[in-house]
Structures are given as structure tokens and as C-alpha cells.
C-alpha positions as a Markdown table, in Angstrom:
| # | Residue | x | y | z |
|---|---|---|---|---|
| 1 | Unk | 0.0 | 0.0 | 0.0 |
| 2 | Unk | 1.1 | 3.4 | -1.0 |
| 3 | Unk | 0.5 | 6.9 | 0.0 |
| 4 | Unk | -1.6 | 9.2 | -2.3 |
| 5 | Unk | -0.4 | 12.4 | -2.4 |
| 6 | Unk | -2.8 | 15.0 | -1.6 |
| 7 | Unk | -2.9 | 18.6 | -3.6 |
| 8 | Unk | -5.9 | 20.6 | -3.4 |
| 9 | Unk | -6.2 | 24.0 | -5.4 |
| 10 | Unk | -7.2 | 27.2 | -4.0 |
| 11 | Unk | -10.4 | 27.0 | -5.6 |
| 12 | Unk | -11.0 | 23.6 | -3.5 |
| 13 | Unk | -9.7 | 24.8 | -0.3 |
| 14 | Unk | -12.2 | 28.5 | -0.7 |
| 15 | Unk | -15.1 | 26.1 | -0.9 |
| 16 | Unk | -14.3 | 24.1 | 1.4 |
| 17 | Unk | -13.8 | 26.7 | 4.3 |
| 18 | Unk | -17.4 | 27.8 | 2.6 |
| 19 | Unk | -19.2 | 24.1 | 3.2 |
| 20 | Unk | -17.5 | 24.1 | 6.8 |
| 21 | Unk | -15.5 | 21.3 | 5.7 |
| 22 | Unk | -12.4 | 22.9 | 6.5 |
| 23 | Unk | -11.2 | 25.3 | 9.8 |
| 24 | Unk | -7.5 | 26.1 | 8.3 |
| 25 | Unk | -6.7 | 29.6 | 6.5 |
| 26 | Unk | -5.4 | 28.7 | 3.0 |
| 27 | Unk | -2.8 | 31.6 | 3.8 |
| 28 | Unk | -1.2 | 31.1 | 7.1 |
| 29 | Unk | -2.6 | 27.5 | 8.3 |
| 30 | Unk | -4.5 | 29.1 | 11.7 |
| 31 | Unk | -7.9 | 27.8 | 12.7 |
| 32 | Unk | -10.4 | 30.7 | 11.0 |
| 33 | Unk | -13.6 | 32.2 | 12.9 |
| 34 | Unk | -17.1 | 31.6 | 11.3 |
| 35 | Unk | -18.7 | 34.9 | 11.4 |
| 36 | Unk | -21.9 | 36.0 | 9.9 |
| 37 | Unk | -20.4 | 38.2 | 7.1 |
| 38 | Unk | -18.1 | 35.5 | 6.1 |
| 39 | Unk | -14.8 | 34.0 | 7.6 |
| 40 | Unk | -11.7 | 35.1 | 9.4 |
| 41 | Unk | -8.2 | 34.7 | 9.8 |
| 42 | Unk | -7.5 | 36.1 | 13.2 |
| 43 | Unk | -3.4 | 36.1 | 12.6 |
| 44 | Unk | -3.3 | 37.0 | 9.1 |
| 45 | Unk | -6.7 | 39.2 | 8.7 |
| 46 | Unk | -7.2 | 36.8 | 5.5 |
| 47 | Unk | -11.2 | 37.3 | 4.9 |
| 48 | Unk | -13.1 | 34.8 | 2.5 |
| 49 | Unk | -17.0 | 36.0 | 1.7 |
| 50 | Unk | -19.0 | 34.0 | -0.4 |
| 51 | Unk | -22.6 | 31.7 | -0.6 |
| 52 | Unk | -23.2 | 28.2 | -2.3 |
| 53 | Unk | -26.2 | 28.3 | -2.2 |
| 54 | Unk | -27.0 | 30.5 | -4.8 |
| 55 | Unk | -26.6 | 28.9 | -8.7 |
| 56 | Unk | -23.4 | 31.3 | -9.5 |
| 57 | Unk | -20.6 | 30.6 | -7.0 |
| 58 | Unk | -19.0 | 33.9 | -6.4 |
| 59 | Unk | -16.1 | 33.8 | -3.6 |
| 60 | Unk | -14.7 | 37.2 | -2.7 |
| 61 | Unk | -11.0 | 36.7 | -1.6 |
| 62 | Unk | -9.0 | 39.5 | 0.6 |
| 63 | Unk | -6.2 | 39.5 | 2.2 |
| 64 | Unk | -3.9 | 42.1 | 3.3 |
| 65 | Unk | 0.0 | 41.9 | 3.1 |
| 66 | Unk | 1.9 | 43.3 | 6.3 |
């Protein structure tokens, strides 16, 4: 038996913290805060707003060098 390797996209990780599937900031690798606006990063400010549940994904992406 072998090991897979495992490589997600950013695309896959985005909807993933969106479903709730995933807690880890695609940025820094800190747990992230569910708010109701979106989600969180509390150490890199990294914020992710977006809705599946509408027909058109749209993902808004921000993040804030510094």
C-alpha cells in the first residue's frame, strides 16, 4: 500500500472553508472564525465571503500583506 499524495487548489480549499468542511486559513494555516459576514483569519486578517447556495458561486478573496 502506498501513499496518495494530496494537492488541493485554492479553488478547493475557498469552498471548502465555505461548506465548513475545512477550519485552516489557506494563507497562514491558523484555525479561522465563522462569522456572519463571512470567515476570518484572526493572525493573518485573511477574509473569504462568499454563498453556495445561490446557482453562481462567487467567492470574494481578501487579504492584506503586512
Amino acid at each position: 500500500m502506498s501513499v496518495a499524495p494530496l494537492h488541493r487548489t485554492l479553488e478547493q480549499e475557498l469552498f471548502a472553508l465555505l461548506r465548513g468542511a475545512s477550519l485552516e486559513c489557506p494563507v497562514c494555516g491558523e484555525f479561522v472564525l465563522h462569522e456572519a459576514a463571512g470567515i476570518r483569519c484572526p493572525e493573518c486578517e485573511t477574509t473569504v465571503r462568499g454563498s453556495l447556495d445561490s446557482a453562481v458561486v462567487q467567492v470574494e478573496f481578501g487579504s492584506q500583506a503586512g
